[in-house]
N, C-alpha and C positions, 0 to 999 in steps of 0.2 A: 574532437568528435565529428570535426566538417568533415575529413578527409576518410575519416574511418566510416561513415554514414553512407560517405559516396563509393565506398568500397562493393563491390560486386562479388567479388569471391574472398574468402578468406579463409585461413588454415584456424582451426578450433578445436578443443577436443573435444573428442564425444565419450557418450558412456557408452558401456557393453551392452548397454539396454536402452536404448534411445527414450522411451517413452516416460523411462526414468527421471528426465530433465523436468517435467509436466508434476513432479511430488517434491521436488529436493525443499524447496519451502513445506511442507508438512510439519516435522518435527517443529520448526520456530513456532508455527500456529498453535500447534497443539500445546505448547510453552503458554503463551499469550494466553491460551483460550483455558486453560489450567487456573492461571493467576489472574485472569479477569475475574473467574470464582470466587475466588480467594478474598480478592477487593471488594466483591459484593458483599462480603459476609462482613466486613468494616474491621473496627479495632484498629491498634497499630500498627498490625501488617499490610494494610491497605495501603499505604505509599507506596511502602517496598514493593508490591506487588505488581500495583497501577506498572511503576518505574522497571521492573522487569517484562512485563507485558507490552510496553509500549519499545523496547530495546530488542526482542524476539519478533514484532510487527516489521522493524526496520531491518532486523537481520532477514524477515524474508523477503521483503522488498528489493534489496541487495539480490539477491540469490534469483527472483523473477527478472530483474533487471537487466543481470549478465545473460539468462538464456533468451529473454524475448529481443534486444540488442543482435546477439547472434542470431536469430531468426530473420533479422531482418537484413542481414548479409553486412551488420554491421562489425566492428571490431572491440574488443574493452578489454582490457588488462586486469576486470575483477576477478576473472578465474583467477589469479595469479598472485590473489591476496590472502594467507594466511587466517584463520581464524581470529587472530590477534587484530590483524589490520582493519577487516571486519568490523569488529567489537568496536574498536578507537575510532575508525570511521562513524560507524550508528552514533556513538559516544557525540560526535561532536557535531553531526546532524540535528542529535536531539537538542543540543544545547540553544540551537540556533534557532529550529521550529519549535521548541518551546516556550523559545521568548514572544516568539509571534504569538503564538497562541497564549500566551499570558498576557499579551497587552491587547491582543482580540476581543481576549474574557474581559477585562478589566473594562474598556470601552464600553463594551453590551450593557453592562452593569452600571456604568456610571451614566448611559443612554437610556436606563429604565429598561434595558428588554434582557431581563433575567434570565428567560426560559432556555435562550440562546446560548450563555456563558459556559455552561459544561457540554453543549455541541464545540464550542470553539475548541475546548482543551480537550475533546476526542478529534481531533483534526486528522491525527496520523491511526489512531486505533478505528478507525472508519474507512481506512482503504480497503479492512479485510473484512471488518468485521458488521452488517449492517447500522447504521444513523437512523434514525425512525424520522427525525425531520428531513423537510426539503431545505433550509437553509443547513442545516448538519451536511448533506451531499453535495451541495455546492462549494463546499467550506472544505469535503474531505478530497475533490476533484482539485483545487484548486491548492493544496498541500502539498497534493501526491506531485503534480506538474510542477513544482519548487523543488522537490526532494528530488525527482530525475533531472533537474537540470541539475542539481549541487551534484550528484553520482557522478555525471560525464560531464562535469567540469574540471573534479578534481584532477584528471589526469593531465588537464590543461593549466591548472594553477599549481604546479610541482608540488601535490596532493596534499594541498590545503582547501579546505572548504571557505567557499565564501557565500554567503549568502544575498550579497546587495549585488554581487557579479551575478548571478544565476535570475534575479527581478530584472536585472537589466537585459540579458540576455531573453528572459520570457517578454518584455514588451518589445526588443527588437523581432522577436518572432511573434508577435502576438497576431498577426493574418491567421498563418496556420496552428500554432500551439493555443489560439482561444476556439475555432476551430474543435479543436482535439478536448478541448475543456468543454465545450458546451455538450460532444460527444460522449466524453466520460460521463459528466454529469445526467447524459438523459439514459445510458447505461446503468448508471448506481438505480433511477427513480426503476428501473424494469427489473432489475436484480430485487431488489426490495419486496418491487410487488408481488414477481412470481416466488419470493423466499419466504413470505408474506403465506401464500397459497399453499406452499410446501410445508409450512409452519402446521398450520392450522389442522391439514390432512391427518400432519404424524400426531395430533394431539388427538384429536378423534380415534384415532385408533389405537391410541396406548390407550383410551380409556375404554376398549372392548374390554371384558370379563376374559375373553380367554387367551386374549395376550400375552404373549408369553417376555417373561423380563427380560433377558440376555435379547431375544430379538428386538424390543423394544430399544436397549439401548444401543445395540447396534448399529441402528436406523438411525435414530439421535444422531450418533459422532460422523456416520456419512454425510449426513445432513449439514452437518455444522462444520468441518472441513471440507466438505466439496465447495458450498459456497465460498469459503475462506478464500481458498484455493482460486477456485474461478471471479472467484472478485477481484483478489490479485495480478490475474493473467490478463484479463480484459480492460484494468487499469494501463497497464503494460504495454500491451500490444497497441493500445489506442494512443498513448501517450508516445511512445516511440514511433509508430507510424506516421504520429504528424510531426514530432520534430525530423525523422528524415529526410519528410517532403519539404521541410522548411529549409531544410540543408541542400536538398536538391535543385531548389526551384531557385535556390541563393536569396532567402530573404534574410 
């Protein structure tokens, strides 16, 4: 990733529609954003669901990954992964940050601060999707900054994930990638708030009388994938912007 980071031009391919690259996470979202429903409604299918939900988060994290990376005149060889690869990849990402976040939750719980335990175990389903706490966005900044280093490490650990390589690599960078963290972090609290405002607006007016339903919900789903969308990108870009400088600057 040093050497690719340090790259200034690079051969990549594009789409026939450039501006296409800015949606290819969609469909995962709209996945995710389906089956978070789903878990809301409880029953049995609420694990399956959570666990498909948080597996479509990571499949679009992946897919923001590879294009905010090439944005930055960097190099990655995720284009060149297979669906399958993908999948096994998220697969064993989650295995990793879910232990975290299970012993995150566990701690909060055995510390008395209850309120906290299910912010921990949304750690990864909070990069896209709003946390309503301030400890929830610290928590989902500081996830997302683990999950990009384990992405662009695996090519460096002949694509095995590791995840005590990728803590160690964030406190050798930690000048610029805490930096990037405290960044992200005051980014989630502004996304919040104005998502917060935008919330509220669309709820006032689907309750006019003469609202009409189709328009109603079609302001909904923009609403709910645009943020999706743009929470992902700004995770991204912010998070990759400081690990390049932290490659550049050779820390």
């Amino acid at each position: 990733m040093s050497i690719a980071l340090r790259k200034q031009y690079v051969s990549r391919p594009e789409l026939s529609f450039g501006p296409l690259r800015f949606i290819e996470c969609l469909p995962w979202l709209v996945l995710a954003a389906g089956m978070r429903v789903i878990a809301f409604s409880g029953g049995v299918i609420a694990l399956p669901a959570i666990f498909v939900a948080t597996v479509a988060v990571l499949l679009a994290f992946l897919v923001t990954a590879r294009r905010s990376i090439e944005l930055a005149d960097g190099e990655t060889h995720l284009g060149e992964m297979t669906f399958e690869d993908e999948f096994r990849l998220s697969l064993r990402i989650l295995a990793r940050i879910g232990a975290l976040m299970l012993v995150a939750s566990m701690i909060s719980v055995s510390l008395g601060i209850s309120p906290l335990d299910l912010n921990f175990m949304g750690g990864i389903d909070g990069m896209a999707f709003d946390q309503p706490t301030a400890a929830g966005k610290i928590w989902n900044a500081s996830i997302a900054t683990l999950i990009l280093l384990m992405i662009v490490g695996v090519e460096r650990h002949d694509n095995r994930v590791r995840f005590f390589a990728a803590c160690r690599e964030f406190a050798r960078r930690s000048a610029w990638l805490g930096v990037g963290l405290l960044v992200l972090t005051a980014a989630y609290f502004g996304l919040g708030f104005v998502q917060g405002l935008v919330r509220n607006a669309i709820a006032i007016y689907g309750q006019a009388p003469t609202t009409n339903t189709f328009i109603r919900n079609l302001i909904f789903f923009v609403f709910i994938f645009s943020f999706a969308m743009l929470r992902l990108w700004v995770t991204l870009m912010i998070l990759t912007a400081a690990l390049k400088q932290s490659h550049l600057r050779g820390d």
